[in-house]
N, C-alpha and C positions, 0 to 999 in steps of 0.2 A: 650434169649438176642436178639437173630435176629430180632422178634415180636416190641422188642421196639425200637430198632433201627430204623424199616420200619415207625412207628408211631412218630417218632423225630421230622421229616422233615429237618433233616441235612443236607443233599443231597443226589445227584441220587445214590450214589453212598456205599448201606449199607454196602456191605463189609468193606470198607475202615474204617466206622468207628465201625464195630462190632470189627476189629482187633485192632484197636485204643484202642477202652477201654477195649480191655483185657490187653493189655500191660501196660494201665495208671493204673488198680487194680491187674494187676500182676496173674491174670487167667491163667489157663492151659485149657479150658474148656468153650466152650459157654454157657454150663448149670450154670443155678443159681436158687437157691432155695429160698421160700418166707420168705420173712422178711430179708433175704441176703442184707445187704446196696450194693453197686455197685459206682463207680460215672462215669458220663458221658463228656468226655469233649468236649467242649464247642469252640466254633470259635472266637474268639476275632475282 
């Protein structure tokens, strides 16, 4: 998760939103395995 976070360009700031979308899909875990849907949100 970290990997795509850095590749977003969300902001400086990945942690913030690595912790974000665990929270928005409800993870325990930064690990995700492939084909795992995920969703990432998004700045309005």
């Amino acid at each position: 998760m970290w990997e795509l976070a850095a590749e977003s360009n969300y902001s400086s700031d990945i942690s913030a939103l690595v912790d974000k979308t665990m929270r928005y899909n409800n993870l325990r875990s930064t690990y995700i395995e492939p084909g795992q849907v995920i969703y990432i949100p998004v700045r309005s």
